[in-house]
C-alpha positions in Angstrom: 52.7 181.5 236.5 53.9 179.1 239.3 53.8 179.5 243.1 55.8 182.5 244.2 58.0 182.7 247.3 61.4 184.3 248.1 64.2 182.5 248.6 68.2 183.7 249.9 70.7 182.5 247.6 73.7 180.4 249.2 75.6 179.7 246.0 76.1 179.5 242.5 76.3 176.7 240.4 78.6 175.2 237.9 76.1 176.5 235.3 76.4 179.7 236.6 72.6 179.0 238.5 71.6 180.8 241.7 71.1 177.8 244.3 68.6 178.5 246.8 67.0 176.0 249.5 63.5 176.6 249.2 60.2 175.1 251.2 60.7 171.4 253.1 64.5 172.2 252.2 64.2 171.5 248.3 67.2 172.8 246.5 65.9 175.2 243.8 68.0 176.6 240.9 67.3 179.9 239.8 69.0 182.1 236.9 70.5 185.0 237.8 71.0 185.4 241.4 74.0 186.3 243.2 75.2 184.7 247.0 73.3 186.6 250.0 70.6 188.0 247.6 67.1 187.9 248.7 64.7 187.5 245.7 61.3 186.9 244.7 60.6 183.8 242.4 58.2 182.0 240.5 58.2 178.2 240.6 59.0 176.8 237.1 59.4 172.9 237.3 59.4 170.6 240.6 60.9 167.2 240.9 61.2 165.3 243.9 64.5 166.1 244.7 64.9 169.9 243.6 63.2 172.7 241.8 63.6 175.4 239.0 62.7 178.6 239.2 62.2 182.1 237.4 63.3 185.5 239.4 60.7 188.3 239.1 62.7 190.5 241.7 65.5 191.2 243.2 64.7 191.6 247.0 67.9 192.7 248.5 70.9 192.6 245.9 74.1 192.0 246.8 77.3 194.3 247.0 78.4 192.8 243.7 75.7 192.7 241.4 76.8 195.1 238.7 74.9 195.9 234.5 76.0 193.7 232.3 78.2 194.8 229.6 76.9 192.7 227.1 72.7 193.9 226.0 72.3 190.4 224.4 73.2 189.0 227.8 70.5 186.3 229.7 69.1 185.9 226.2 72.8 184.3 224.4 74.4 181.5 226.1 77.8 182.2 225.8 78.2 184.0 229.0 76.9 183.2 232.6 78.3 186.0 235.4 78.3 189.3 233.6 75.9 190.3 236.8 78.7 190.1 239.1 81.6 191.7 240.0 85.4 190.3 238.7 86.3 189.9 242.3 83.1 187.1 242.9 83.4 185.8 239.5 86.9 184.3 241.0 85.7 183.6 244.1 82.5 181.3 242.5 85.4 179.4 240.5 88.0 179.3 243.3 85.1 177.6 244.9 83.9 175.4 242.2 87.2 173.7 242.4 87.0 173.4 245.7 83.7 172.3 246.2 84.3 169.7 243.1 88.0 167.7 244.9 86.1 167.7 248.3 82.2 166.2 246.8 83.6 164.2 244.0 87.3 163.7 244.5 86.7 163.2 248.6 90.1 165.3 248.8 90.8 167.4 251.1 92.3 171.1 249.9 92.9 174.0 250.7 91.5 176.6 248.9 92.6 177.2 245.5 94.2 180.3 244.0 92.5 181.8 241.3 94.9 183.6 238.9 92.5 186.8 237.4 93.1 186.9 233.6 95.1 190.4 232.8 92.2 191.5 230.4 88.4 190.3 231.5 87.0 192.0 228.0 88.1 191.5 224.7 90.6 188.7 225.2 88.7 185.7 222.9 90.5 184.6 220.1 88.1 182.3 218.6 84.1 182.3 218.1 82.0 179.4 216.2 79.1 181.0 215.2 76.2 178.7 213.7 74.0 179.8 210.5 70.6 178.4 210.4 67.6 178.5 208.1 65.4 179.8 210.6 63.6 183.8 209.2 65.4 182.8 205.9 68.8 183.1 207.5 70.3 184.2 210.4 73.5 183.7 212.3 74.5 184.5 216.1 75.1 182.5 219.1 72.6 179.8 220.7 70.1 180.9 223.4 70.9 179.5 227.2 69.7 176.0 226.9 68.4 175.6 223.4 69.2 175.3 219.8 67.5 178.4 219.0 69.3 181.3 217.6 69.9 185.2 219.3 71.0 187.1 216.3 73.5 189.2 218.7 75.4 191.8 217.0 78.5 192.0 218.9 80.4 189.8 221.6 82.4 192.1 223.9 84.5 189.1 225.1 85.8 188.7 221.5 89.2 190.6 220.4 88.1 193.9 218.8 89.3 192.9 215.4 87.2 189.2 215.9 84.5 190.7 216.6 84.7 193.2 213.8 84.9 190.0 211.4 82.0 188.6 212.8 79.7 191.9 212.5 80.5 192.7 208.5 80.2 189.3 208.1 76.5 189.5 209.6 75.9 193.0 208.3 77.6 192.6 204.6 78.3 188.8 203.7 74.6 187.5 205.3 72.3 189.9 203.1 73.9 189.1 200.2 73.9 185.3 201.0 69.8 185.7 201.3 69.7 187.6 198.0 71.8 185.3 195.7 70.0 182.1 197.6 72.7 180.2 198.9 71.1 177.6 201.3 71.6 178.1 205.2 71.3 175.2 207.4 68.2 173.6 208.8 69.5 171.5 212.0 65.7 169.5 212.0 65.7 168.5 208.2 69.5 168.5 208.2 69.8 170.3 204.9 71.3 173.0 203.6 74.9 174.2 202.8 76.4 176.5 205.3 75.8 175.8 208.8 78.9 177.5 210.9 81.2 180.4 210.5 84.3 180.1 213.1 86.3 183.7 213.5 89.7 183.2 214.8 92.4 185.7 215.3 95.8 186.7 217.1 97.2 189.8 218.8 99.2 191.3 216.3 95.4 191.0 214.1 95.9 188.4 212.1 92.2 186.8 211.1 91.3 183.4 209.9 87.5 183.0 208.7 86.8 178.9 208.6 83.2 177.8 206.7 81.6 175.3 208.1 79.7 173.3 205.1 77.9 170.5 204.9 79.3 169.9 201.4 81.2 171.4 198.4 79.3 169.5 195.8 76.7 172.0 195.4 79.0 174.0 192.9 76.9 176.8 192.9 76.5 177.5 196.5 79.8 177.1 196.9 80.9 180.0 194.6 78.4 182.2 196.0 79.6 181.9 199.5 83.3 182.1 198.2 82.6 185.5 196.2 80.7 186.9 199.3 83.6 186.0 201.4 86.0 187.7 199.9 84.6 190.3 200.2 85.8 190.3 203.9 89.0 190.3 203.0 88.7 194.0 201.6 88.1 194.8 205.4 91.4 194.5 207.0 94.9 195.2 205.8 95.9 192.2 208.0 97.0 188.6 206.9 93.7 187.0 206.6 92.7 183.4 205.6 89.8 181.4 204.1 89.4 178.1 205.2 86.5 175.4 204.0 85.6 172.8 206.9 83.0 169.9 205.3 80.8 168.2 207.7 78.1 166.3 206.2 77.3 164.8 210.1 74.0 165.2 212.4 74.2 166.6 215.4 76.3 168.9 217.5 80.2 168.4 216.3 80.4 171.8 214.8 83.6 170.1 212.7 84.4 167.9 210.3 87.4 165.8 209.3 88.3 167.5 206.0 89.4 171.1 205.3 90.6 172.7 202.3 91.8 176.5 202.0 90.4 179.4 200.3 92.3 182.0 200.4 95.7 182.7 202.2 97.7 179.9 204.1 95.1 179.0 206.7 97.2 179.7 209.4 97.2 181.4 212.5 100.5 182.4 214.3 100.4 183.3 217.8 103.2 184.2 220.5 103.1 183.2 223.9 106.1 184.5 226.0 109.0 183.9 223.5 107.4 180.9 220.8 105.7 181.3 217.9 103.0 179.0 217.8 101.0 178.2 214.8 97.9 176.7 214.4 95.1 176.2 211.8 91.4 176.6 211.3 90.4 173.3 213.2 92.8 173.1 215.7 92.6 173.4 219.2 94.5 176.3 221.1 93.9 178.2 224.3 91.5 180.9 223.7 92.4 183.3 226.0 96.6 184.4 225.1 97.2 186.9 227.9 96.5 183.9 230.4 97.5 181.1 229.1 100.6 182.3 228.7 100.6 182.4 232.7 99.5 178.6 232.7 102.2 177.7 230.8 104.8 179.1 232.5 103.3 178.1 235.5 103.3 174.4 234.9 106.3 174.5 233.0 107.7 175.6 236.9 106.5 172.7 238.3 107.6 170.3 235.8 111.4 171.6 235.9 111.1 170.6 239.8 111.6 167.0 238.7 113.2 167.4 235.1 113.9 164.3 233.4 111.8 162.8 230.9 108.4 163.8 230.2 105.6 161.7 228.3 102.6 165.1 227.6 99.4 163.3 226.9 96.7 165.3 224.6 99.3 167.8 223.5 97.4 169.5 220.7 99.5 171.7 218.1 102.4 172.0 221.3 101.8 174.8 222.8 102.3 173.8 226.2 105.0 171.7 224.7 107.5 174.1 223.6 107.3 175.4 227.5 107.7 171.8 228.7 110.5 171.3 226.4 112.5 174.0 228.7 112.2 172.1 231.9 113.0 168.5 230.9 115.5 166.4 229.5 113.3 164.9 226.9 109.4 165.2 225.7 107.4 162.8 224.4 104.4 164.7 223.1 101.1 162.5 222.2 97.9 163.9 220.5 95.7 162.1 218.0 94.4 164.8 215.8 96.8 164.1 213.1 97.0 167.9 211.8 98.2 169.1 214.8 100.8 166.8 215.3 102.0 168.5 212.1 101.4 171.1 213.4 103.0 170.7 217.1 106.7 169.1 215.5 106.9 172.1 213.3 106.5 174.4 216.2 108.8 172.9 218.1 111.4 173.1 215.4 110.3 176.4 214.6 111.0 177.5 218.2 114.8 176.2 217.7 113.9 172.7 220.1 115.2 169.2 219.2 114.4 167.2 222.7 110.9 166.7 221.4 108.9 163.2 219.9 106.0 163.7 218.7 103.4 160.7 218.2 99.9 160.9 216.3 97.7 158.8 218.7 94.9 158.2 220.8 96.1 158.6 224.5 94.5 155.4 225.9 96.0 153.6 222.5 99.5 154.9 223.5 99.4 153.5 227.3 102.0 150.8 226.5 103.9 153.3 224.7 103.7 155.7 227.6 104.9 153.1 229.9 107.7 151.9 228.1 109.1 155.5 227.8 110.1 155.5 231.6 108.9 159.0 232.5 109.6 161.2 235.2 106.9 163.1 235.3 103.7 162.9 233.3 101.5 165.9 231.6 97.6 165.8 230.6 95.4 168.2 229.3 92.7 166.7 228.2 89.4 167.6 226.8 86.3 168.2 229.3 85.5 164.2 229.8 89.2 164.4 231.3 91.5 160.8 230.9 90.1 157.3 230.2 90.6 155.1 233.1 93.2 152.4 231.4 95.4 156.2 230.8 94.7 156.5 234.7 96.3 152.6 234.6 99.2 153.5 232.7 100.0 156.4 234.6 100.3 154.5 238.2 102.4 151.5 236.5 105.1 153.6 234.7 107.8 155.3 236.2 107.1 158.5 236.7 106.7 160.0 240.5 104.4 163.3 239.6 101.6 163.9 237.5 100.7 167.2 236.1 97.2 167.7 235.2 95.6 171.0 233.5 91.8 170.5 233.8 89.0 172.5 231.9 86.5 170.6 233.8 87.1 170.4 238.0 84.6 167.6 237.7 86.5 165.3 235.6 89.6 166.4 237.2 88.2 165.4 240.7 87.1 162.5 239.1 89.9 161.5 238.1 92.1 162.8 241.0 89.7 160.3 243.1 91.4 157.6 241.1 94.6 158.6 240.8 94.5 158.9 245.0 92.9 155.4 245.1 96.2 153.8 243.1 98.9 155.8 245.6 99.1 159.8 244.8 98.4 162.5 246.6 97.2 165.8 245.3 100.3 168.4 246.6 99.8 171.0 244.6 96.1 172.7 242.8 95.4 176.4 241.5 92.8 178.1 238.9 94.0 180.3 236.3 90.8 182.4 234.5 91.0 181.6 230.9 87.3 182.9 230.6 86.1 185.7 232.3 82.2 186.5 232.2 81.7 182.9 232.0 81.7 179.7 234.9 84.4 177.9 232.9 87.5 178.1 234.9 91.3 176.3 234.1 92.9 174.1 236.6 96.2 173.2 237.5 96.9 170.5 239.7 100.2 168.3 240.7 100.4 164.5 241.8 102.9 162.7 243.3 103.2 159.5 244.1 103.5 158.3 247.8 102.7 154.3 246.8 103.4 152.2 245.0 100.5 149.1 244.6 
């Protein structure tokens, strides 16, 4: 046990940590604590700059603490402010944002709307869970900060009928996994057959069940896992698909580059305001419907503002697309995941649309491209490392006079909007939409126009 004193806690952290400033003004990061609380601690770790700590009491709580939902939460990572009220949980992430344009951007905004989420439970559409070796098989979620598993037996942020798959799956398909000797994954030895099960589903209850193997040559592992998980699809009337995923890799990618299906079509079809959108096992697609939906239309809104021609960078399966599509005279959709380019033209013609190009490419391999297509306006929603710098580049020397950038990450997104402000923009427009409730992760929507050119 490590010195104890009691701190007040000023903030919480992108991590969803309790900052305190403790003894000769060290910063010290705590789990757990809310602003304004007064609690006891026990010093964990001390560096020179800052200090880690474990709470043994809460002192004086504050006015939103409230019990988690969740009884697996603290011990399963998935989930970081289940101890505090909705209301805070928006303000922490309004403030993120905030905090994150000002420190790393040096931008000055106001602060950011934060858009709650219509449902804060039940509203995930997609869970990767991994199977590992460890007590001769077990599957759950990882623990905060490790690679060790909690073998939780529900997830109240998952859609009722997700998390329904998930718990026969760990209650019917894992026992008889163990008893017929299929091999689970062992992350140090890297060996072993199945190492991730990914639940996916829709609104209307469609359900989509993706394996996650290392590979299919072991013949007889792979027609044990297949007859055991079939046996799922006996518990829904639903459409319901099976999909193989092979990844023979080290490390943390939970996917691989090849998929093959098992049973049903391995597709999911969702809709968002009027589009059917469909998407498969692997592919990427907001995870929270009831809100994205709200983003869409949202920076669909400011896109018409300018109209024209649109060049949408990291489009995915085209989900934002189709909305985009709406507001300009033409789209140029980019994404290099070649599947969900597939994916994102049949969509789009699905949905009845014919001013859309797609183009199956990395976004910093498509700058020239980008340029030469004399956009209006320019749309990015990249993953969490947000845009390469030469995509930055190609962005200030084409034609377009606004930038519209959804963010996952407010610290790329400052990063990048530090840039972007450096080469002529100006920020005119930022708000947060909550795609995750319970968790720190937070959406944003910013706008850039350009008031230079260099």
């Amino acid at each position: 046990m490590g010195k104890e004193i009691t701190l007040t806690v000023r903030d919480v952290n992108s991590r969803g940590q309790g900052v305190a400033v403790g003894e000769e003004g060290k910063i010290v990061f705590l789990d757990g604590g809310l602003p304004s609380e007064v609690v006891r601690v026990s010093l964990e770790t001390e560096k020179k700059n800052y200090a880690t700590a474990k709470v043994l009491n809460i002192e004086v709580p504050s006015e939103h603490r409230i019990t988690p939902r969740c009884p697996w939460y603290g011990l399963c990572g998935g989930c970081q402010l289940q101890h505090g009220s909705y209301d805070l949980q928006l303000e922490i992430k309004t403030k993120s944002v905030k905090d994150a344009m000002e420190r790393i951007g040096r931008m000055k905004v106001e602060r950011p709307i934060c858009h709650p989420s219509p449902i804060q439970w039940g509203y995930r559409n997609k869970a990767s869970f991994p199977v590992r070796s460890e007590n001769g098989g077990e599957i759950g979620f990882f623990k905060s900060g490790s690679h060790k598993l909690a073998p939780i037996d529900g997830c109240p942020v998952l859609m009722p009928h997700v998390e329904k798959l998930y718990v026969d799956f760990r209650n019917r398909v894992m026992p008889e996994l163990k008893r017929n000797g299929v091999p689970f994954y062992d992350e140090r030895r890297h060996k072993g057959l199945l190492r991730h099960m990914v639940f996916r589903g829709n609104r209307e209850g469609s359900l989509l069940a993706l394996a996650v193997v290392t590979s299919l040559r072991n013949c007889r592992g792979k027609e044990l896992l297949e007859r055991s998980l079939a046996r799922l699809k006996g518990t829904t009337q639903a459409s319901f698909s099976g999909i193989w995923n092979e990844n023979s890799s080290r490390g943390n990618r939970i996917l691989g580059d090849r998929s093959s299906t098992i049973w049903g079509d391995g597709v999911i079809t969702e809709k968002i305001s009027n589009y059917d959108l469909s998407y498969d096992g692997t592919a990427f697609f907001q995870v929270n419907p009831f809100q994205a939906e709200r983003l869409f239309l949202r920076a669909s809104s400011i896109v018409a503002e300018r109209g024209g021609a649109v060049v949408e960078l990291y489009a995915g399966v085209g989900a934002l697309t189709v909305f985009l599509a709406k507001a300009a005279k033409t789209v140029l959709a980019v994404e290099e995941w070649a599947p969900a380019i597939e994916r994102l033209l049949e969509n789009v013609s699905r949905n009845g649309l014919d001013n859309v190009k797609g183009i199956c490419n990395r976004a910093e391999d498509t700058v020239r491209t980008m340029v030469e297509a004399k956009p209006d306006v320019i749309v990015v929603d990249p993953p969490r490392g947000g845009c390469a710098s030469e995509v930055l580049d190609a962005v200030t020397e084409s034609s377009a006079d606004m930038l519209v950038y959804v963010s996952c990450n407010p610290s790329t997104l400052a990063r990048d909007g530090a840039k972007l402000v450096s080469d002529g923009w100006e920020l005119a427009t930022s708000e947060c939409f909550d795609l995750f409730p319970q968790t720190v992760h937070v959406e944003t929507l910013a706008s850039f126009k350009r008031i230079a050119r260099g």
